[in-house]
DODRENKOL-572163 format. One record per residue: x, y, z of N, C-alpha, C, CB in turn. Coordinates in pm, whole numbers, plus 50000, padded with zeros to 5 digits. Glycine has a CB too. Example, Ala and Ser with C-alpha at 12.3 -4.5 7.8 and 13.67 -1.06 7.14 Angstrom:
<atoms>
513194943150780512304955050780513204967050780511314955350905 512854977550708513674989450714512905000350787514084994050572 
</atoms>
This chain:
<atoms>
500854988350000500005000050000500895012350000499045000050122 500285023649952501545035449893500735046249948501955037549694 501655050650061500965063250114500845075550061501415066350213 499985085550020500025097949914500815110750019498065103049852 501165117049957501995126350065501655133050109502845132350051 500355135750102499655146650210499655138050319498025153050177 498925123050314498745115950404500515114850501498025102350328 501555111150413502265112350463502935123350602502525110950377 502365131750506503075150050584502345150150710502535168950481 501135142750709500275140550820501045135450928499175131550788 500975122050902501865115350963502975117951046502195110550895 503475122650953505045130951047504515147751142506675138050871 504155149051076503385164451146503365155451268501505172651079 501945147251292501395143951391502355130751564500135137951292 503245128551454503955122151537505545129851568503975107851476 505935140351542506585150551580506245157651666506785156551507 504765159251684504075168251727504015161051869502785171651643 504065151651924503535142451996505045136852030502355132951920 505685132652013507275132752072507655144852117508385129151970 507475157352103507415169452175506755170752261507195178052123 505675167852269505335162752415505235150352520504455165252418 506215143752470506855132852524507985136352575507045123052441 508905145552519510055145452577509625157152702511335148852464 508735166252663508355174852762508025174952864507825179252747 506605159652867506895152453017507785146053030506075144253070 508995137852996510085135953048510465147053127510935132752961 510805158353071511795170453141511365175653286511775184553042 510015171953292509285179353444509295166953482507615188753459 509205154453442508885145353559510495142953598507865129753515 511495142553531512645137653571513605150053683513385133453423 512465163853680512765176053786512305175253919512195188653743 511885161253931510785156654013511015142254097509555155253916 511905136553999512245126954038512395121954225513295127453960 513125128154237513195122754366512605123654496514015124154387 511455135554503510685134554627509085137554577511295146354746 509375134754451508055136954394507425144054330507485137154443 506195145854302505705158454237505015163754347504785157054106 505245175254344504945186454437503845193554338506405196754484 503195203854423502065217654370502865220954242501935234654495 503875226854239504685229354154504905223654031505495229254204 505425210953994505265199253958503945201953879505305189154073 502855196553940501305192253926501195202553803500085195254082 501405214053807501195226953737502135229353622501335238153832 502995226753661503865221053513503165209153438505515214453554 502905199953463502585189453403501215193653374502815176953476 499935201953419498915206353359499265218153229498065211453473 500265223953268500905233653165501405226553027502195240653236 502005214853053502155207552927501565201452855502705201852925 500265197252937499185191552890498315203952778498355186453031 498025213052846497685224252790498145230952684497725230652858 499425229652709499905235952584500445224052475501165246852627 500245210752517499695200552370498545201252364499905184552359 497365208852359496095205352334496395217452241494855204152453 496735225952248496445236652205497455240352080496425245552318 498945227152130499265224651993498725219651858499935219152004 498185209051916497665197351865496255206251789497365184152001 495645211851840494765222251828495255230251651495025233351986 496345238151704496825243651572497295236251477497715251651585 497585223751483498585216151387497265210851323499865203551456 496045208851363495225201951309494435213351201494395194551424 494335226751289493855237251149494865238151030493695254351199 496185234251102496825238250975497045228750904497945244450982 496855216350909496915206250812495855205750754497215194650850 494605210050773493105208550738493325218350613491825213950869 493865229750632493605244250557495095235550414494235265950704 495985230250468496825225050321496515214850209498005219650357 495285214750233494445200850115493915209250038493055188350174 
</atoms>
């Protein structure tokens, strides 16, 4: 099966997009590591959450608007 390259560009968009926020919770949870997540913590990790929704959010208008 032969993927067309929009579908492709998708693809990578979407899983770039999403290893960026993988490594992002890595970076706060591993600031955390050792006595835990604190208030502090908690709010970072809602912050990253947030700001992949809101990536994920834009990456999806803008792949919609390139067809």
């Amino acid at each position: 099966m032969e993927l067309e390259g929009e579908t492709l560009r998708d693809i990578v968009v979407s899983v770039v997009s999403v290893g960026f926020f993988i490594v992002a919770m890595y970076i706060v949870g591993s600031q955390y590591d050792t006595g835990g997540i604190t208030g502090a913590g908690a709010l970072e990790i809602v912050g990253v959450i947030a700001l992949f929704i809101l990536v994920m959010t834009g990456v999806g208008f803008w792949l919609a608007n390139q067809h």
